[in-house]
Structures are given as C-alpha cells and as structure tokens.
PLY file of the C-alpha trace (Angstrom):
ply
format ascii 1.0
element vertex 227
property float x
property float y
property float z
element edge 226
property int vertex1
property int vertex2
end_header
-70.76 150.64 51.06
-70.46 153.55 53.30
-72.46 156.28 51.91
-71.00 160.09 52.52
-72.68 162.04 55.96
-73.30 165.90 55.74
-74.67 167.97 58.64
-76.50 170.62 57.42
-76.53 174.10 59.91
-79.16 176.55 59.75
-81.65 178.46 61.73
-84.21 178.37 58.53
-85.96 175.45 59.07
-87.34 175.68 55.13
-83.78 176.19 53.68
-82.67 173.19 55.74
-85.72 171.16 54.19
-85.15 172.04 50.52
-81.40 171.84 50.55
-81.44 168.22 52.21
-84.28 167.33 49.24
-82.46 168.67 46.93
-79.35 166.52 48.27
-81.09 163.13 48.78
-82.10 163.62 45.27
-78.92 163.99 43.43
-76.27 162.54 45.83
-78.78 159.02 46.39
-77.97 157.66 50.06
-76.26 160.59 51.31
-76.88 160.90 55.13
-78.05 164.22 56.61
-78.39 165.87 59.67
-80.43 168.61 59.97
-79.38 170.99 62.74
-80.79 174.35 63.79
-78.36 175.83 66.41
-74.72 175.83 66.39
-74.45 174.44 69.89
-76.48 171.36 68.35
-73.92 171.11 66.00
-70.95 170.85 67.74
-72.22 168.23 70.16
-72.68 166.57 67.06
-69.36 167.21 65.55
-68.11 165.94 68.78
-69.82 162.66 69.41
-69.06 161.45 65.67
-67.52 161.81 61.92
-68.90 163.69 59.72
-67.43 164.03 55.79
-68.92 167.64 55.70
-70.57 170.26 57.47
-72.72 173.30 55.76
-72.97 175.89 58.34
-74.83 179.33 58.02
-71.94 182.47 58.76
-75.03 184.30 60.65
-75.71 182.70 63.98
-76.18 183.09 67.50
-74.38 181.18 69.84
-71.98 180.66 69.00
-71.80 183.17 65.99
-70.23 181.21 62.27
-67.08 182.10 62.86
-66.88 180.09 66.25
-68.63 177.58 64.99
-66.21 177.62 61.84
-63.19 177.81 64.02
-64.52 174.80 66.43
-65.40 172.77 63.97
-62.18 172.52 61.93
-60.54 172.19 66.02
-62.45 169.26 66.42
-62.51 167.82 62.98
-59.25 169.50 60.50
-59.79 167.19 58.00
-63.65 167.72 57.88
-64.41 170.56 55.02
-66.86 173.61 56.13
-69.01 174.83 53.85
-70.17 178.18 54.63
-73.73 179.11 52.89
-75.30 182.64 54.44
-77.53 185.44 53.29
-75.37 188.39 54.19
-72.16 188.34 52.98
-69.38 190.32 50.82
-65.91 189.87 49.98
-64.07 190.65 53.50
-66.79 188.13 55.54
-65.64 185.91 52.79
-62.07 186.03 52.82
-62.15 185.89 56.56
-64.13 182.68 56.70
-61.75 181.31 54.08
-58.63 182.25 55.84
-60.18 180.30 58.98
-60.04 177.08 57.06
-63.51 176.88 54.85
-63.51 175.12 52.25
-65.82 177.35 50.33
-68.06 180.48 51.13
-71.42 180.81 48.92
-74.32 183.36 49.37
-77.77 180.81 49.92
-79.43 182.74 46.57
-76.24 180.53 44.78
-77.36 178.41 42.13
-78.24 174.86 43.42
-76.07 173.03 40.62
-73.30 175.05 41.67
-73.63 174.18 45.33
-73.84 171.02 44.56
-70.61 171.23 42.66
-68.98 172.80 45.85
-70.44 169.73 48.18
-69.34 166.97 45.91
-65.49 168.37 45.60
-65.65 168.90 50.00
-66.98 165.39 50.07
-64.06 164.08 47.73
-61.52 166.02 49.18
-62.62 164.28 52.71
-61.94 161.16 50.80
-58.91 161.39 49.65
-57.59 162.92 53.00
-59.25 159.85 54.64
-57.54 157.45 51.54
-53.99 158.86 52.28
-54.07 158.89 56.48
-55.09 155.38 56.23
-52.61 154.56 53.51
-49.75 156.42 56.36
-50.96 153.90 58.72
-50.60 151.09 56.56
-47.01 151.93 55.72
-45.98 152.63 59.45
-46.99 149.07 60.56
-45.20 147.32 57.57
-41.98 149.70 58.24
-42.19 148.73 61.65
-42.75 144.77 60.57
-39.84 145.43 58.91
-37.86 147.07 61.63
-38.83 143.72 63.45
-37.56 141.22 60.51
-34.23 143.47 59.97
-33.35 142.36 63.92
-34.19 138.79 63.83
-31.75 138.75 61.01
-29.12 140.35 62.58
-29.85 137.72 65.73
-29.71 134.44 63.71
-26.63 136.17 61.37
-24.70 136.27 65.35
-25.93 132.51 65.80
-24.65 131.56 62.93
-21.52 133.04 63.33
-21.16 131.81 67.22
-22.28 127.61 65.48
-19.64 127.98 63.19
-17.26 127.80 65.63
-19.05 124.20 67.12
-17.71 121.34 65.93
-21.18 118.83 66.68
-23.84 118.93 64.74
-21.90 121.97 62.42
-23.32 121.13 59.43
-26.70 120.33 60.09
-26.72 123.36 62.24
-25.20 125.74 59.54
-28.33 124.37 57.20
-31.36 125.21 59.30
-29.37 128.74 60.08
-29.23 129.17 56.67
-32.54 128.13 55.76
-34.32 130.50 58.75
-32.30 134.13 57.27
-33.31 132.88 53.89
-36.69 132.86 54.91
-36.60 135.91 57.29
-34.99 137.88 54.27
-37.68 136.74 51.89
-39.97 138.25 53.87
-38.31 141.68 54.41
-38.10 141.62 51.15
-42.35 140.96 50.33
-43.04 143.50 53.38
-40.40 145.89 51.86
-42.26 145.42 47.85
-46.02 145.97 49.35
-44.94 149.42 51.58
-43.55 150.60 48.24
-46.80 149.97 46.39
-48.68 151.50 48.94
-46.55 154.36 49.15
-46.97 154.61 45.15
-50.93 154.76 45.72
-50.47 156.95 48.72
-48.45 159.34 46.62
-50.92 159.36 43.47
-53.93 160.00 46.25
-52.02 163.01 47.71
-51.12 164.67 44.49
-54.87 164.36 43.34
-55.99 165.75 46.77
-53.72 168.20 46.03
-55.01 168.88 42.68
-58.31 169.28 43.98
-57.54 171.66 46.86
-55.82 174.21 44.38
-59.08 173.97 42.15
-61.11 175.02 45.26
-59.14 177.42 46.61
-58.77 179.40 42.87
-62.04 179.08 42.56
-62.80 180.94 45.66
-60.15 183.33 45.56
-61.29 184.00 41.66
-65.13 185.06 43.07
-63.81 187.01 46.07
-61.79 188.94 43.47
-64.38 189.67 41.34
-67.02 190.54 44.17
-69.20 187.78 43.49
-70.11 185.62 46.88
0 1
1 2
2 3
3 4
4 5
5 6
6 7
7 8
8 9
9 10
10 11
11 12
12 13
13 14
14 15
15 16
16 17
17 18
18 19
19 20
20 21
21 22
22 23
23 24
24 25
25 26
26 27
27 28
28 29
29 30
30 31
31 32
32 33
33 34
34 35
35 36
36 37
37 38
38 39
39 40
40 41
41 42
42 43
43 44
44 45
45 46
46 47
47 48
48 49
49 50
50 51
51 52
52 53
53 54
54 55
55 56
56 57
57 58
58 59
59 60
60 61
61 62
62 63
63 64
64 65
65 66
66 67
67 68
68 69
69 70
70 71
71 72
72 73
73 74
74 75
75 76
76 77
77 78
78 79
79 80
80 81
81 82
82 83
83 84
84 85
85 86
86 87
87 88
88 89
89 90
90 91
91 92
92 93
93 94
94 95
95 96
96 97
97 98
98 99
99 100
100 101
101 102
102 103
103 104
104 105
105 106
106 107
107 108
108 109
109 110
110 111
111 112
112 113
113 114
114 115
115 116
116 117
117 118
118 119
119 120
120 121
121 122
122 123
123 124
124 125
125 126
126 127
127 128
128 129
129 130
130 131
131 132
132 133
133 134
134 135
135 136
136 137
137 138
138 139
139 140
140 141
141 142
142 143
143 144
144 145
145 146
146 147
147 148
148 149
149 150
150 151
151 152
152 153
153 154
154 155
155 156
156 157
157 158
158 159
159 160
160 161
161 162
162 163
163 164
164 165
165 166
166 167
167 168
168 169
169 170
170 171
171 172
172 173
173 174
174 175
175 176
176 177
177 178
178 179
179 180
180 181
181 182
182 183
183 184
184 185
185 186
186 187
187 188
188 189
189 190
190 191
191 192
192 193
193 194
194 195
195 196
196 197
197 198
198 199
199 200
200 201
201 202
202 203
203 204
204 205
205 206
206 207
207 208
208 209
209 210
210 211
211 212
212 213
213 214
214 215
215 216
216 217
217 218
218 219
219 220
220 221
221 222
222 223
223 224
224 225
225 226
C-alpha cells in the first residue's frame, strides 16, 4: 500500500512541527517533508512526486506566489495548499486564480484543515486513477489498431487461396480458423477498453464532483471575507 506524501512549507519551524503531529496522528502513515525555504522545496518538487504540497503565501525567495506558480509548472496535477498568517480576500483570490487548491489563514481550525488536505489528497487520486486509466485505453486501442490489420491481411490471403486449386480446402480452413481467432480477440480487447473507459468515466465525474465542492467552498469564504 502506498501511503499519501505531503511536503509541508514553512519558515516556522514550530508550525511545521505541530501541523506534521497533528497529521501523522489522524492521516496514520502519511509521509511528510518538512521544508523551511522555498528553494528547498522546489528541488524537492523536482527530484520526486509529491500528492500535496502546503506552502506558506509569505516567503522569501522565492516569495508564495513563485513558489505557487512553480510548483503547479512542475507538478499540474499536484494540489497547493496555501496556509499563511497575513492574508485577505484579494491575496486569496489571487493565489486561487494561480491554481491553489485552497487558501486558509494558519489560526484556521485544525479539523477544518484537515478537511481541506484530505479532499487535495483525493483529488490527486482520482487525477492519478483517470491518467492511468487514459493509458490503459490507448495501448488496448492501439492492440486493437494492430488486430484490425492482421485481419484485413489474412481476409486478402484468403481471398488470393481461393483462387488455388491445391490444397483449397484445407487452406480455406486454417484461414478461416486464424480471422476467427484474430476477431475474437478484437472483440475481448474491444469489451475490456469499454469497461475501462466506464470506470475512467465514473472516476472523472467524481473528480469532477469534488473539484466544484472545493472551488465553492473557497469562492463562498472569499465572498464572505473569511480567509
């Protein structure tokens, strides 16, 4: 079982201890890195995958927004948290129009950050789920791209043996017998890239889901002044 990693970006060392505690103790197994300067972080970011980064909007060094705006370069389908001290509706709308997946002050309640960490980490998920599921359905497509010609091959040898008079029969048999079998397994490749299609389609409209939820409920507290 892979358990979820979350790099955690702050230049208060205390704030970076309790929120990882707090972390380790309701998400059990959750991997953390702990990282104090936003040039830190993106070597990070860069050398590996990460399902979701926490950064703090008032840095040096780049400043949050860089880091905000690199991160989501190097890693779109990664969600950014943004957790700072100092901030009011514009910082907030401007970090979410920059691709964050949520903006909270740090006095937030912890059950509600956690809320906010554990939708990022799902929505990661689910991205991951339906890329791989993408994948999956190019190579069969492409298996079946492959099948679809060697059918239309032995089809022209069977047409060309029909006119040979030796051996017709037995000849016309095994033809027969090899596009039977060639379109019997079209037809399984063709039955499994529609069921993973299906599951790809029922991951996308929950990711879906899930984004909307997020982005109302940001929207809904930059409205009402409360970030």
């Amino acid at each position: 079982m892979l358990y979820p990693s979350v790099m955690l970006v702050d230049d208060d060392a205390a704030l970076l201890i309790a929120l990882s505690d707090f972390l380790r103790f309701h998400l059990p197994g959750i991997r953390i890195d702990q990282v104090k300067f936003p040039h830190a972080a993106l070597a990070k970011i860069k050398a590996r995958p990460y399902d979701t980064v926490v950064i703090d909007l008032r840095m040096k060094e780049p400043e949050g927004f860089a880091l905000l705006r690199e991160a989501n370069a190097l890693q779109p389908d990664m969600p950014v948290v943004v957790l700072s001290g100092h901030i009011d509706a514009t910082l907030a709308s401007q970090a979410f129009k920059m691709g964050a997946h949520d903006v909270l002050p740090k006095g937030v309640n912890r059950e509600e950050f956690l809320v906010v960490l554990k939708s990022a980490l799902e929505i990661h998920r689910l991205s991951r789920a339906v890329r791989a599921r993408h994948f999956v359905i190019g190579r069969l497509c492409k298996r079946v791209e492959q099948l679809n010609r060697l059918i239309i091959c032995a089809q022209a040898r069977s047409n060309i043996m029909t006119g040979v008079q030796r051996m017709a029969s037995a000849s016309r048999a095994l033809t027969g017998k090899s596009l039977a079998s060639l379109e019997h397994a079209m037809d399984l490749l063709w039955q499994r890239a529609r069921m993973v299609e299906a599951t790809r389609d029922n991951i996308q409209q929950r990711l879906t889901a899930l984004q909307h939820e997020c982005r109302d409920r940001i929207v809904n507290r930059i409205a009402s002044g409360i970030v």
